[in-house]
C-alpha positions as CSV (number, residue, x, y, z in Angstrom):
1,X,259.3,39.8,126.0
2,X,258.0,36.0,125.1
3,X,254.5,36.3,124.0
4,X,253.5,33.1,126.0
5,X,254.3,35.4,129.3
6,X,251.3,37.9,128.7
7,X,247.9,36.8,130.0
8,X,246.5,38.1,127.2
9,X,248.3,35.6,124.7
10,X,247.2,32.9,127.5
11,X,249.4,32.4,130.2
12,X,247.3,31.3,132.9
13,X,248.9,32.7,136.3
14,X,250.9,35.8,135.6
15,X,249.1,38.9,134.8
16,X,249.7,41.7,132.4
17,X,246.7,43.9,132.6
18,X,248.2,47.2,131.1
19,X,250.3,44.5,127.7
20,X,246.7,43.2,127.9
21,X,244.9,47.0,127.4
22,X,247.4,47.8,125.1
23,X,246.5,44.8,122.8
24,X,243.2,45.0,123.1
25,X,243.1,48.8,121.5
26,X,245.7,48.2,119.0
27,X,247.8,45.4,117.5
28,X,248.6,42.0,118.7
29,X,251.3,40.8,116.7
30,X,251.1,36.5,117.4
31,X,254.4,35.8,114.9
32,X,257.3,38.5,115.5
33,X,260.4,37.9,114.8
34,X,263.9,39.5,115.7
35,X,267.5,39.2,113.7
36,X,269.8,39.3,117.0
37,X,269.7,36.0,119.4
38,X,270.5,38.1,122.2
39,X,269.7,41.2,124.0
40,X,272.9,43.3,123.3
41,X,272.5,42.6,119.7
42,X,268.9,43.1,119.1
43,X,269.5,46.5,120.8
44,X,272.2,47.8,118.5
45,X,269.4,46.7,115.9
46,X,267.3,48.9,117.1
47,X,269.5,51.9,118.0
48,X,270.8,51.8,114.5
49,X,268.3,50.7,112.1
50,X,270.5,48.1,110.4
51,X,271.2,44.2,110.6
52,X,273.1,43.0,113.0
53,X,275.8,41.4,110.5
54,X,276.0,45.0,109.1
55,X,276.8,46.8,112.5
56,X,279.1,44.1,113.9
57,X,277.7,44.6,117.4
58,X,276.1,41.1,117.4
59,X,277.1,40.1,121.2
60,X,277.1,41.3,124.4
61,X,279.4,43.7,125.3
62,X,280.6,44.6,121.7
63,X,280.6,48.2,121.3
64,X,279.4,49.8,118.0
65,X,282.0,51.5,115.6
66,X,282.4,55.2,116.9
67,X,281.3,55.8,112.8
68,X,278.2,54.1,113.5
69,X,275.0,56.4,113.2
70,X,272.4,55.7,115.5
71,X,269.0,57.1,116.3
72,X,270.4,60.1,118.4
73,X,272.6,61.0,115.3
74,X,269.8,61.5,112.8
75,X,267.4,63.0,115.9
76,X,270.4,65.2,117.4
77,X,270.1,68.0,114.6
78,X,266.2,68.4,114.9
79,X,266.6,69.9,118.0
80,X,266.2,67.0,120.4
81,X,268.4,66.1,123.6
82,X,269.6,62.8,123.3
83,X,271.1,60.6,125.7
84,X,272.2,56.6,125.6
85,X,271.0,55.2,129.4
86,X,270.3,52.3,131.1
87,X,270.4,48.5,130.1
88,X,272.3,48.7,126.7
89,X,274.7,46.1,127.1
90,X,276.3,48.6,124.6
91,X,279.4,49.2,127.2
92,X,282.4,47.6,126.7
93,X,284.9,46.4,129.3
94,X,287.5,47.2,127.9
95,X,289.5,50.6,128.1
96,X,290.9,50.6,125.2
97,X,287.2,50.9,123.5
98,X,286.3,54.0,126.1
99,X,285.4,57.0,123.9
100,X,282.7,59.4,124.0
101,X,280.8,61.6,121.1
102,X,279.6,65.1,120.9
């Protein structure tokens, strides 16, 4: 999310009351930075707690390695249910990349 679309960093028409509530009981970070250009990318980042150039995953459409661990990996054994949904841009259209894990 750009910080110069939240009303509370001072956009002047659209409104984010509940970004706005949030910032005004905690942190509002005005320089943040991110190591993937794009969405797809910047999500593997996150899933596996590693650089993009590390994880190879740095486009669009670019599935991780099956060896890859990822947040569900390391929160699996404690018990949790974990499940990979929605908007990952993780999917690959390819078939020859289709492969599920435990």
């Amino acid at each position: 999310m750009r910080a110069d679309y939240l009303s509370c960093m001072g956009h002047d028409r659209l409104e984010t009351p509940h970004i706005d509530e949030l910032a005004s009981k905690g942190v509002l970070f005005t320089r943040a930075y991110y190591q993937a250009p794009i969405c797809g990318g910047s999500r593997m980042n996150f899933y596996t707690e590693r650089y993009a150039f590390t994880h190879g995953a740095s486009w669009n459409g670019i599935p991780l390695n099956l060896s890859e661990r990822t947040i569900g990996d390391y929160l699996k054994p404690l018990g949790y249910r974990v499940a990979l949904v929605g908007k990952t841009h993780m999917g690959c259209r390819s078939r020859r990349y289709a492969s599920a894990r435990d």
